[in-house]
PDB file of N, CA, C and O in Angstrom:
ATOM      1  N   UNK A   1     151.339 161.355 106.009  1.00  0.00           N
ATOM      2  CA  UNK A   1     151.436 162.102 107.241  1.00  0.00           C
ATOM      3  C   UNK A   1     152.846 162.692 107.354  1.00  0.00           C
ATOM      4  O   UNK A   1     153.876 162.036 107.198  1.00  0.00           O
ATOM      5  N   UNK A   2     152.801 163.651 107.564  1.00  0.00           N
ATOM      6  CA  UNK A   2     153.988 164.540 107.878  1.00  0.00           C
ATOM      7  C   UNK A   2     154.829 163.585 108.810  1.00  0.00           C
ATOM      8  O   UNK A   2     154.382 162.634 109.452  1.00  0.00           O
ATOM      9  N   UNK A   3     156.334 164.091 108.751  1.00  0.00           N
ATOM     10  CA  UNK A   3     156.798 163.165 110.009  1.00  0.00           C
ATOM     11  C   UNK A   3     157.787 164.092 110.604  1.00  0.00           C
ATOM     12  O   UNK A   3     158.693 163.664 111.319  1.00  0.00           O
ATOM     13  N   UNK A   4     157.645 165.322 110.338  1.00  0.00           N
ATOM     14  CA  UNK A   4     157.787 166.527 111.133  1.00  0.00           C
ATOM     15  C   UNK A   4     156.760 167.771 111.431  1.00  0.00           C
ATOM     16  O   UNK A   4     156.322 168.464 110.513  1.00  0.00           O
ATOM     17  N   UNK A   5     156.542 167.907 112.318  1.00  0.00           N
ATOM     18  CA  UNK A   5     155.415 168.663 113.182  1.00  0.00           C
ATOM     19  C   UNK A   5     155.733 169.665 112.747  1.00  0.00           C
ATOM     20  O   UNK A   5     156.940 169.783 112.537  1.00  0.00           O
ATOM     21  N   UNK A   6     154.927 170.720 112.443  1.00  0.00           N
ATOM     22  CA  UNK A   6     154.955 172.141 112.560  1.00  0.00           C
ATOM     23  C   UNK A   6     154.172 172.969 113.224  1.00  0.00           C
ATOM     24  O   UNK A   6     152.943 172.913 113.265  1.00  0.00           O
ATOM     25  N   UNK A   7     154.875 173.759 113.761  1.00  0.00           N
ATOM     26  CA  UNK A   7     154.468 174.810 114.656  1.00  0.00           C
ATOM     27  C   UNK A   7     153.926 175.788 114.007  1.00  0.00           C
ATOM     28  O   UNK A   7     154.313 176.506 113.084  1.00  0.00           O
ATOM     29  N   UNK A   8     152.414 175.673 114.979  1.00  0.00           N
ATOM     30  CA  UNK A   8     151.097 176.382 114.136  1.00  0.00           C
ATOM     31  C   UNK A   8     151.588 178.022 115.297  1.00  0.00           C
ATOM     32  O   UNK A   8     152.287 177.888 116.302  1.00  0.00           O
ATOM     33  N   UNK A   9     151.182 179.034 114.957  1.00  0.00           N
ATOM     34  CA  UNK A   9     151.164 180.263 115.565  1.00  0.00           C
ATOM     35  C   UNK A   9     150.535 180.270 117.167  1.00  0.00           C
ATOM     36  O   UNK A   9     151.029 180.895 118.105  1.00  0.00           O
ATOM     37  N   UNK A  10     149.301 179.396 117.221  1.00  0.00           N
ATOM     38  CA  UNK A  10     149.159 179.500 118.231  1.00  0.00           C
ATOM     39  C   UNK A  10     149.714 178.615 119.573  1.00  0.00           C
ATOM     40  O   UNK A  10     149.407 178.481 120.758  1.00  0.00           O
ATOM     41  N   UNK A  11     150.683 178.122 118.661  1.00  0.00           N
ATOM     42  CA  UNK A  11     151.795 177.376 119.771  1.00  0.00           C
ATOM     43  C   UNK A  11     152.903 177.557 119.884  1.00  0.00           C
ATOM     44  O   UNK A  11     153.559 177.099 120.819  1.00  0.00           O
ATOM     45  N   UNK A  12     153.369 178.265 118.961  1.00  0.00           N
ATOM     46  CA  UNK A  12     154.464 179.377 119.235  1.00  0.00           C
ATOM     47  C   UNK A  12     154.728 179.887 120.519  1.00  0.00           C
ATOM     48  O   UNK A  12     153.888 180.299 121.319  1.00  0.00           O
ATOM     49  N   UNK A  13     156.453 179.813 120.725  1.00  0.00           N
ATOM     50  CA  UNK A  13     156.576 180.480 121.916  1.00  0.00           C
ATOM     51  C   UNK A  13     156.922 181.687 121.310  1.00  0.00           C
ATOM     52  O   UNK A  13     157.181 181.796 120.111  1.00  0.00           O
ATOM     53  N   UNK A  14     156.933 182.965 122.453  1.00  0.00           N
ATOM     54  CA  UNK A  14     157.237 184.537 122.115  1.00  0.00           C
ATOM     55  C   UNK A  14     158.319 184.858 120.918  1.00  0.00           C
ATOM     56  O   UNK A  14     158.217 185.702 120.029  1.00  0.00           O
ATOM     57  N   UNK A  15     159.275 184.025 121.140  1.00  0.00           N
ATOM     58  CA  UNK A  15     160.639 184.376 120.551  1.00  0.00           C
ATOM     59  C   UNK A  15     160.043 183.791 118.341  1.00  0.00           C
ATOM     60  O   UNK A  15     160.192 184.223 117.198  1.00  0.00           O
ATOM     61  N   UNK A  16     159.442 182.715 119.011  1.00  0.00           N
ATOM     62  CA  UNK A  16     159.074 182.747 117.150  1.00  0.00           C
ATOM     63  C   UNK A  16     157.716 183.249 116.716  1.00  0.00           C
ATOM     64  O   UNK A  16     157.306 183.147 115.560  1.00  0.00           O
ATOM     65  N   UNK A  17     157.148 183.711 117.558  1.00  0.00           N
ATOM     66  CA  UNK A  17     155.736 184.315 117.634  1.00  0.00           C
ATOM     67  C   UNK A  17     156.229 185.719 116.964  1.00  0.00           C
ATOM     68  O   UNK A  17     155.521 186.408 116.229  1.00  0.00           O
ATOM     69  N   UNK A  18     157.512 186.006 117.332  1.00  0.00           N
ATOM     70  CA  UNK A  18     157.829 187.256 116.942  1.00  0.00           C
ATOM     71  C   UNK A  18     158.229 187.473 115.184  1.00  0.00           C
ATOM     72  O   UNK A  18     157.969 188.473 114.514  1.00  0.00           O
ATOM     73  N   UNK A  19     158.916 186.236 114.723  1.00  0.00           N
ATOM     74  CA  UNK A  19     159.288 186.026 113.527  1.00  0.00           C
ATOM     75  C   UNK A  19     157.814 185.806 112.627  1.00  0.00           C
ATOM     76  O   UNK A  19     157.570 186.464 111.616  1.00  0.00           O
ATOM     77  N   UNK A  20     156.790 184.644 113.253  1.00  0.00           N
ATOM     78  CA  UNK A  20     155.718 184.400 112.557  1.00  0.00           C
ATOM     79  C   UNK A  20     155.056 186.098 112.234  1.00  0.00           C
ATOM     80  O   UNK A  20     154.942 186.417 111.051  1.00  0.00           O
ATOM     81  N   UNK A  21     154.706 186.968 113.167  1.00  0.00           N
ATOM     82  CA  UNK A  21     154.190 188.037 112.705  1.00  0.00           C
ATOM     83  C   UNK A  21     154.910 188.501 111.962  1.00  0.00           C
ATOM     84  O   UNK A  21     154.284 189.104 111.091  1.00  0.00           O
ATOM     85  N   UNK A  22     156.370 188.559 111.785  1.00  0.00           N
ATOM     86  CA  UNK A  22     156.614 189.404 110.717  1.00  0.00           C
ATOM     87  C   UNK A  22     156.417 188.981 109.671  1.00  0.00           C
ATOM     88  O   UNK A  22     156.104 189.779 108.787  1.00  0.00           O
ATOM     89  N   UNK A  23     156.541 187.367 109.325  1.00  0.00           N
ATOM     90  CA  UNK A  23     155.702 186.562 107.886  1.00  0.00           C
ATOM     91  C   UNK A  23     154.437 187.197 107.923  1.00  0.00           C
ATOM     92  O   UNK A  23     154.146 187.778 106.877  1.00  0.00           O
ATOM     93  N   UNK A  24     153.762 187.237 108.663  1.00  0.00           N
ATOM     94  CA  UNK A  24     152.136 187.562 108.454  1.00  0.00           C
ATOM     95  C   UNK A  24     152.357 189.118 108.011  1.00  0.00           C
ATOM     96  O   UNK A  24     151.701 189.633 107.106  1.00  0.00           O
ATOM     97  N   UNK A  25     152.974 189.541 108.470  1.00  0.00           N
ATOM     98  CA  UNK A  25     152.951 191.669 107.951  1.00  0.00           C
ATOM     99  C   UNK A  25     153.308 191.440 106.296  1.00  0.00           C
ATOM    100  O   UNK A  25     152.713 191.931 105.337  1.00  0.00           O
ATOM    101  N   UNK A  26     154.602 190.434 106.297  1.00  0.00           N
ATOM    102  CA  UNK A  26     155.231 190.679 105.032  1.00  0.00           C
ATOM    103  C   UNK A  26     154.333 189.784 103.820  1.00  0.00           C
ATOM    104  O   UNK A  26     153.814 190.400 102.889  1.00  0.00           O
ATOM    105  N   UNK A  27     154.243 188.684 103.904  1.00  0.00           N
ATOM    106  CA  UNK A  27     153.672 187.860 103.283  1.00  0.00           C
ATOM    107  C   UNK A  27     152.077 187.387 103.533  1.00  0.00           C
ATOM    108  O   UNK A  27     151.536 186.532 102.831  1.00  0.00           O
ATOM    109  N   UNK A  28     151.426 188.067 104.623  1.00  0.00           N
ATOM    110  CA  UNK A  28     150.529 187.699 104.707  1.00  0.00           C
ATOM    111  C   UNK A  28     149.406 186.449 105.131  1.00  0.00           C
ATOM    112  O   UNK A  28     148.175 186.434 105.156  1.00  0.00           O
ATOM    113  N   UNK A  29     150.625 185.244 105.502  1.00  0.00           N
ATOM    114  CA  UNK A  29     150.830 184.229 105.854  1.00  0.00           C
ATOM    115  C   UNK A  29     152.040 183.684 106.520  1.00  0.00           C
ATOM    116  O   UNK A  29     153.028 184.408 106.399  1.00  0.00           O
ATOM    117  N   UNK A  30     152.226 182.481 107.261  1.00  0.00           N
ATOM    118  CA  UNK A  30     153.062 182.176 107.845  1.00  0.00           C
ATOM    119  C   UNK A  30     153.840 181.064 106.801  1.00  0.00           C
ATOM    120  O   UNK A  30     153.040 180.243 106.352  1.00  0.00           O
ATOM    121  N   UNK A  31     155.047 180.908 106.398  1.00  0.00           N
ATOM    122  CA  UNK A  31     155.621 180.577 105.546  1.00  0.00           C
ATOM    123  C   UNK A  31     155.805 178.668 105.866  1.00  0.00           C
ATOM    124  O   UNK A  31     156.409 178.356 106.892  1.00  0.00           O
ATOM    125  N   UNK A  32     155.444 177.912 105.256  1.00  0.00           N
ATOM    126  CA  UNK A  32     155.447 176.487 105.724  1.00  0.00           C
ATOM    127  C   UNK A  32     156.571 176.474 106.327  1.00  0.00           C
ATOM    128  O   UNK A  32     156.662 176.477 107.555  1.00  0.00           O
ATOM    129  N   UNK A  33     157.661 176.456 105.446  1.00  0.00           N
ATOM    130  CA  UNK A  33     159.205 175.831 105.883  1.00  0.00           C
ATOM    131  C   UNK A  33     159.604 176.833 107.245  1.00  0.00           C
ATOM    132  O   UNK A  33     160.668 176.645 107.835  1.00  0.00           O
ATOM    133  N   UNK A  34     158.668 177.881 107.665  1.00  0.00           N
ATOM    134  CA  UNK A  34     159.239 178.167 108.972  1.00  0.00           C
ATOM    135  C   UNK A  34     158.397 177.873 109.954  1.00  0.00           C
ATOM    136  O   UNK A  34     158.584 178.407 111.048  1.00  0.00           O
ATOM    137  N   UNK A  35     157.161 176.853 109.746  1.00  0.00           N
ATOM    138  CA  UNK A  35     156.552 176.333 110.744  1.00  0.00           C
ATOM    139  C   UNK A  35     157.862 174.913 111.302  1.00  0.00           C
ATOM    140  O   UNK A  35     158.217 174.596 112.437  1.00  0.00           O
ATOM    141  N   UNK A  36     158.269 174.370 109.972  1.00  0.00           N
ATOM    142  CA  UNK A  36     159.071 173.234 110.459  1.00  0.00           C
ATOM    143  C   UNK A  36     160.126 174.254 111.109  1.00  0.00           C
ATOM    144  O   UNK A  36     160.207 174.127 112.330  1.00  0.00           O
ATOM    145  N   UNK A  37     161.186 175.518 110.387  1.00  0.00           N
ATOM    146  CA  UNK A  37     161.718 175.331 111.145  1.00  0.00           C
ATOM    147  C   UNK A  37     161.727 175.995 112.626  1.00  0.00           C
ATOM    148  O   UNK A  37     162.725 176.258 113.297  1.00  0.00           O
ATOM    149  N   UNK A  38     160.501 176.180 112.934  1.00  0.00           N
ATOM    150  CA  UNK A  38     160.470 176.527 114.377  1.00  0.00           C
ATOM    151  C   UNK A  38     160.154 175.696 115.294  1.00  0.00           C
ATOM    152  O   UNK A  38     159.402 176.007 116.218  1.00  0.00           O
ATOM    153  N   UNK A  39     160.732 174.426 115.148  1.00  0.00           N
ATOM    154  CA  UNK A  39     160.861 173.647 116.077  1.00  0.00           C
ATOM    155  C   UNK A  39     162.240 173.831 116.703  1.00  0.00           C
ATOM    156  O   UNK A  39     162.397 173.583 117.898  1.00  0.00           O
ATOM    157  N   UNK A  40     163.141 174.212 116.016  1.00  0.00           N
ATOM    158  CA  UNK A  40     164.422 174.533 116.747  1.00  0.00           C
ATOM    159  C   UNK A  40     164.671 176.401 116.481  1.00  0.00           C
ATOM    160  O   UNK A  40     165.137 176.805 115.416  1.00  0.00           O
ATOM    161  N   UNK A  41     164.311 177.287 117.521  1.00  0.00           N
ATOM    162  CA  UNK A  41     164.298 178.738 116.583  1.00  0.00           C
ATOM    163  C   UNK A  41     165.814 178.865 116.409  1.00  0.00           C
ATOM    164  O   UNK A  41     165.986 179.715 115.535  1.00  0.00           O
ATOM    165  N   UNK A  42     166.785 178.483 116.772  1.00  0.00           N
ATOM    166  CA  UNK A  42     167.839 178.747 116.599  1.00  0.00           C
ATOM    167  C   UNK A  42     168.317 178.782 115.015  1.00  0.00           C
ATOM    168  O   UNK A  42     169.117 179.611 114.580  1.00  0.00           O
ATOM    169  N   UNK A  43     167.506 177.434 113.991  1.00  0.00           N
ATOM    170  CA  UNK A  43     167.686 177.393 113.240  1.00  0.00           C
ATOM    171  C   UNK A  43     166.805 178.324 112.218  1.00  0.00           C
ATOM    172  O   UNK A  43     167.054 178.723 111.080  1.00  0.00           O
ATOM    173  N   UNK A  44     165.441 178.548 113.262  1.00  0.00           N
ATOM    174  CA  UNK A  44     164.817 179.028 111.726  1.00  0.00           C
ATOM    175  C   UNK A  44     165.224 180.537 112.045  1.00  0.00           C
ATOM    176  O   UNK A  44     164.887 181.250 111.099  1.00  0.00           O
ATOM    177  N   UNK A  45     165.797 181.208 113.000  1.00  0.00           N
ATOM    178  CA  UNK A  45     166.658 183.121 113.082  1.00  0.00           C
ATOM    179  C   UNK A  45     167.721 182.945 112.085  1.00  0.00           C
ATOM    180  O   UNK A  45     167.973 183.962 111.438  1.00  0.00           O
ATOM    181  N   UNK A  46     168.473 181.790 111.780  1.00  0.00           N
ATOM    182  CA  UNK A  46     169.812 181.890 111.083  1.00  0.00           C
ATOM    183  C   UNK A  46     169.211 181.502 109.496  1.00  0.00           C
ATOM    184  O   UNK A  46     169.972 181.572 108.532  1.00  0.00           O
ATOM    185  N   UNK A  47     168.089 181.179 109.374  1.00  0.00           N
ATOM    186  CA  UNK A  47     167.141 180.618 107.793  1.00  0.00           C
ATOM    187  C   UNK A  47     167.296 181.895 107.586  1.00  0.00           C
ATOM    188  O   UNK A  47     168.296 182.273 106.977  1.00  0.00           O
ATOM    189  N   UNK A  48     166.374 182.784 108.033  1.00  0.00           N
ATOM    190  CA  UNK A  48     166.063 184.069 108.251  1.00  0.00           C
ATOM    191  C   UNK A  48     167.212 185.239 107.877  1.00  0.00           C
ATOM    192  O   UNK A  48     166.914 186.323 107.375  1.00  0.00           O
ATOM    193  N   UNK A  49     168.335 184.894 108.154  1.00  0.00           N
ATOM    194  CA  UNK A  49     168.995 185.806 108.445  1.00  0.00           C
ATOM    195  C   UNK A  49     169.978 185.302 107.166  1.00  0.00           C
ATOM    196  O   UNK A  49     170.732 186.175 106.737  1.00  0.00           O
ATOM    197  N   UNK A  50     170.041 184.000 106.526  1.00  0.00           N
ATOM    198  CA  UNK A  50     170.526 183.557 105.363  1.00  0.00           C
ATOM    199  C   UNK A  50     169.670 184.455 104.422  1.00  0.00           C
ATOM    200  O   UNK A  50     170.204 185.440 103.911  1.00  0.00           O
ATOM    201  N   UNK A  51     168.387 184.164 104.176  1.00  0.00           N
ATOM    202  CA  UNK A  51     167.530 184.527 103.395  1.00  0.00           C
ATOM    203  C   UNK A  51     168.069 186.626 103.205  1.00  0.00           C
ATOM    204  O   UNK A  51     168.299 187.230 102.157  1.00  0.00           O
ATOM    205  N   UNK A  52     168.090 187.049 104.324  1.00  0.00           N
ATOM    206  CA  UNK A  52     168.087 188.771 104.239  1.00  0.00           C
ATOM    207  C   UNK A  52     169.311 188.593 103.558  1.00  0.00           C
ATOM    208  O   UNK A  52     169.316 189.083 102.429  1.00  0.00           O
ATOM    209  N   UNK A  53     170.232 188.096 103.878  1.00  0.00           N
ATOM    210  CA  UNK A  53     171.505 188.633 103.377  1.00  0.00           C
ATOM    211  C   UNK A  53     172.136 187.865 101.546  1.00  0.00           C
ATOM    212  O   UNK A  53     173.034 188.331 100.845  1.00  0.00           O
ATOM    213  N   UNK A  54     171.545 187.019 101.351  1.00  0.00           N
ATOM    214  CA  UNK A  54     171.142 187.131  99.877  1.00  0.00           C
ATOM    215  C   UNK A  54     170.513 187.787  99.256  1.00  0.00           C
ATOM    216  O   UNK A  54     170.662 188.186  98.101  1.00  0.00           O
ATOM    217  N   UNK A  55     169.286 188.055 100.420  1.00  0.00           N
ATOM    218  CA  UNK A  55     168.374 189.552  98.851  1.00  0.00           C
ATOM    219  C   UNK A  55     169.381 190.677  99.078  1.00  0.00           C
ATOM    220  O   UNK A  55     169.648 191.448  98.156  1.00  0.00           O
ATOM    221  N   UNK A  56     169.978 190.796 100.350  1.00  0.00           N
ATOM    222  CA  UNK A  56     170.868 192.364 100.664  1.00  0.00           C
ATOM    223  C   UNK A  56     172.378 192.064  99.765  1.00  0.00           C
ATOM    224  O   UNK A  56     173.029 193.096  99.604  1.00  0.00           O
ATOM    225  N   UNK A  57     172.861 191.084  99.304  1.00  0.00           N
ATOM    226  CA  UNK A  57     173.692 191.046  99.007  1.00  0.00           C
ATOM    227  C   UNK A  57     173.824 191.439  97.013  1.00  0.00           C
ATOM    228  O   UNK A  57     174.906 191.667  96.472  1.00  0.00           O
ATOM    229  N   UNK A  58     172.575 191.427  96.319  1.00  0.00           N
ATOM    230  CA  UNK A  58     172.801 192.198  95.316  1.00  0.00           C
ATOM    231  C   UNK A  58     173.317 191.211  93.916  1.00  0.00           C
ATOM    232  O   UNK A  58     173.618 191.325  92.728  1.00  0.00           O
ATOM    233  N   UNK A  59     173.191 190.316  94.870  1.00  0.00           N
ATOM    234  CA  UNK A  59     173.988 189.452  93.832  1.00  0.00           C
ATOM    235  C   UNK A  59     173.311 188.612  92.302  1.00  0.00           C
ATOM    236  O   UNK A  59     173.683 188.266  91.181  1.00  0.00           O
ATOM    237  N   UNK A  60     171.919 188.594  93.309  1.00  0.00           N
ATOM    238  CA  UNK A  60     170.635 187.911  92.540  1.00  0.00           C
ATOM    239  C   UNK A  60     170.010 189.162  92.028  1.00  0.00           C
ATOM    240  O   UNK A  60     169.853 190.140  92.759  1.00  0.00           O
ATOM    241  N   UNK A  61     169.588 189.135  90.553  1.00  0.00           N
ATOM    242  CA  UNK A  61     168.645 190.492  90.289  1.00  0.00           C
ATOM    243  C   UNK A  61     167.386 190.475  90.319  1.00  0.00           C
ATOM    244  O   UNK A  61     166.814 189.575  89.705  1.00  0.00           O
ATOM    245  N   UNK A  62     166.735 191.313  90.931  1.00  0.00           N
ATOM    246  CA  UNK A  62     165.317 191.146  91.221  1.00  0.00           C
ATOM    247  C   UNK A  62     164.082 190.596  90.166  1.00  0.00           C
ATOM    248  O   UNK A  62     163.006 190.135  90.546  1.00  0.00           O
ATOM    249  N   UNK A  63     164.405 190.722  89.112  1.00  0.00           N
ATOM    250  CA  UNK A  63     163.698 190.648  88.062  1.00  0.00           C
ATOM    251  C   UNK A  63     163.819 188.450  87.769  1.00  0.00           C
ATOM    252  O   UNK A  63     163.096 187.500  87.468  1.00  0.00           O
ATOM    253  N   UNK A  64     165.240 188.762  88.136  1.00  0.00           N
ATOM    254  CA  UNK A  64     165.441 187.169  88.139  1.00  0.00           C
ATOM    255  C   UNK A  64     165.102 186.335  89.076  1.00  0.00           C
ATOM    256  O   UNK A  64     164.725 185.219  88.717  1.00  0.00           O
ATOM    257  N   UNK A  65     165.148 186.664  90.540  1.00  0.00           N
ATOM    258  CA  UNK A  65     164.551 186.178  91.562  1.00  0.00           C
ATOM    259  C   UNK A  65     163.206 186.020  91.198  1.00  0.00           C
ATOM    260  O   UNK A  65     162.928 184.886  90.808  1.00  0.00           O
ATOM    261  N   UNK A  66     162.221 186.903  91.217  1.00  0.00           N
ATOM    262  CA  UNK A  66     160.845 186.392  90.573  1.00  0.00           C
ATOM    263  C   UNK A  66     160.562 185.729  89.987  1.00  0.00           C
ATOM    264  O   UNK A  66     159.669 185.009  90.432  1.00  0.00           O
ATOM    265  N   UNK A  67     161.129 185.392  88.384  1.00  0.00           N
ATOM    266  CA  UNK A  67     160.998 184.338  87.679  1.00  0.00           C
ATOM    267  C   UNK A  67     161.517 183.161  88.031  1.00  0.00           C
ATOM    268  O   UNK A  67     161.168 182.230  87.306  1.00  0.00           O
ATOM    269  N   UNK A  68     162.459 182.821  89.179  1.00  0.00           N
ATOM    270  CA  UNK A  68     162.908 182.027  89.635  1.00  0.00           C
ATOM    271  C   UNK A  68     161.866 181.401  90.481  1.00  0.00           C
ATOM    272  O   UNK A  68     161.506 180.236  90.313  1.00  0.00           O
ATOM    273  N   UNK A  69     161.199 182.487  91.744  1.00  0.00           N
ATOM    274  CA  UNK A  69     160.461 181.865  92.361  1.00  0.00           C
ATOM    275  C   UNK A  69     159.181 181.501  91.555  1.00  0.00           C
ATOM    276  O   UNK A  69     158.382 180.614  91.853  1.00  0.00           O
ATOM    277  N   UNK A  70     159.113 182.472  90.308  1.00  0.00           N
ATOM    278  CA  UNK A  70     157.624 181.578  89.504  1.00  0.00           C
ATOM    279  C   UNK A  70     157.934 180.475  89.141  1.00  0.00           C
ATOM    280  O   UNK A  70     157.114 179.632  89.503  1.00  0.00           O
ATOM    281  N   UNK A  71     159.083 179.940  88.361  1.00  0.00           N
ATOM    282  CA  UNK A  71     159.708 178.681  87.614  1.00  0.00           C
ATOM    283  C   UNK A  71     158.885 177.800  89.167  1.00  0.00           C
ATOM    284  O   UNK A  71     157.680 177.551  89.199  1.00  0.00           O
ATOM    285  N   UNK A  72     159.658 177.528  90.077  1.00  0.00           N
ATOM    286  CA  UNK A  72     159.513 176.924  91.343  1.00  0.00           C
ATOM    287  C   UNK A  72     158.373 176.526  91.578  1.00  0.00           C
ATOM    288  O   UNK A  72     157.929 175.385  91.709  1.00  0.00           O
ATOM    289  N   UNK A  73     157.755 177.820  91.646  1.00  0.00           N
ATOM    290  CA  UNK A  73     155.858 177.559  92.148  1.00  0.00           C
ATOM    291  C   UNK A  73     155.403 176.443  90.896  1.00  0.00           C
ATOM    292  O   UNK A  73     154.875 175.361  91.155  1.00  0.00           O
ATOM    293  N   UNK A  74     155.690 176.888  89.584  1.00  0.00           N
ATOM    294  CA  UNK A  74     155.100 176.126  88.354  1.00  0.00           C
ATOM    295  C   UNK A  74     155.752 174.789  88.478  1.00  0.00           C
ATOM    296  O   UNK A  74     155.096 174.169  87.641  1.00  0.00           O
ATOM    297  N   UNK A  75     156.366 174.174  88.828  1.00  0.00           N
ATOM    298  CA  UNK A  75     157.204 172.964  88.765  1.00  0.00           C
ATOM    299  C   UNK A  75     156.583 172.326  89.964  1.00  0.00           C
ATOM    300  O   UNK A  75     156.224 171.159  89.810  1.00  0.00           O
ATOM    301  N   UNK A  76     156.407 172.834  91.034  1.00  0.00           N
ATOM    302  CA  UNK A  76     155.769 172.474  92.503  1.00  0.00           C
ATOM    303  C   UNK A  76     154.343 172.035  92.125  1.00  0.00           C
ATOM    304  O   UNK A  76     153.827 171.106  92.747  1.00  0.00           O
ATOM    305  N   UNK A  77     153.847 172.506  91.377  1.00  0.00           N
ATOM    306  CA  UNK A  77     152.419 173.237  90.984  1.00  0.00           C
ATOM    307  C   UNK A  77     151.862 173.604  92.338  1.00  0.00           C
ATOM    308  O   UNK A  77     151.091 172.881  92.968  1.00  0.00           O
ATOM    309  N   UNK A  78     152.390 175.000  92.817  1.00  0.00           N
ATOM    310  CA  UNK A  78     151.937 175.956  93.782  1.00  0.00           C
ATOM    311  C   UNK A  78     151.440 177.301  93.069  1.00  0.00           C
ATOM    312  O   UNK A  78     152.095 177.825  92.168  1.00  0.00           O
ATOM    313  N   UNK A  79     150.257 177.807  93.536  1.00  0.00           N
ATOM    314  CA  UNK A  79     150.107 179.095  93.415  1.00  0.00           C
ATOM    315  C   UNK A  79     150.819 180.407  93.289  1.00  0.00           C
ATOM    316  O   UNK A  79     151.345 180.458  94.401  1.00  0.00           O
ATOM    317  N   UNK A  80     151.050 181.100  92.897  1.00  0.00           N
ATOM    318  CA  UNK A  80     151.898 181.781  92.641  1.00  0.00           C
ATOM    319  C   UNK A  80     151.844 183.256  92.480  1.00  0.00           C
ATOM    320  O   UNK A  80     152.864 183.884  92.195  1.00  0.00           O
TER     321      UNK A  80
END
């Protein structure tokens, strides 16, 4: 059993209701690790805003990020 709750969409308040749709536009789903972290949104806007500014920052190359997140999924054994 989980021993942190996650916040399903339809219990979302407005302010992360707003973030969950944009997972659902972008990804098509709501991303696990931001059900946990929307128990505090403070933390999961600044996840969020970590996350943009590493892909914006250029530093990681796209080609490598992918295989990175495939390595991940295959090691997890998640879908991919």
């Amino acid at each position: 059993m989980a021993r942190v709750r996650e916040v399903t969409p339809d219990m979302a308040p407005p302010e992360v209701k707003e973030i969950f749709d944009a997972q659902v536009e972008s990804y098509g789903f709501v991303l696990n690790t931001a059900k946990v972290y929307a128990n505090c949104p403070p933390i999961l806007r600044a996840m969020g805003q970590m996350a943009a500014a590493i892909d914006k920052s250029g530093l990681i190359d796209a080609g490598l990020k992918n295989l990175v997140n495939l390595r991940v999924a295959q090691i997890n054994g998640c879908p991919f």
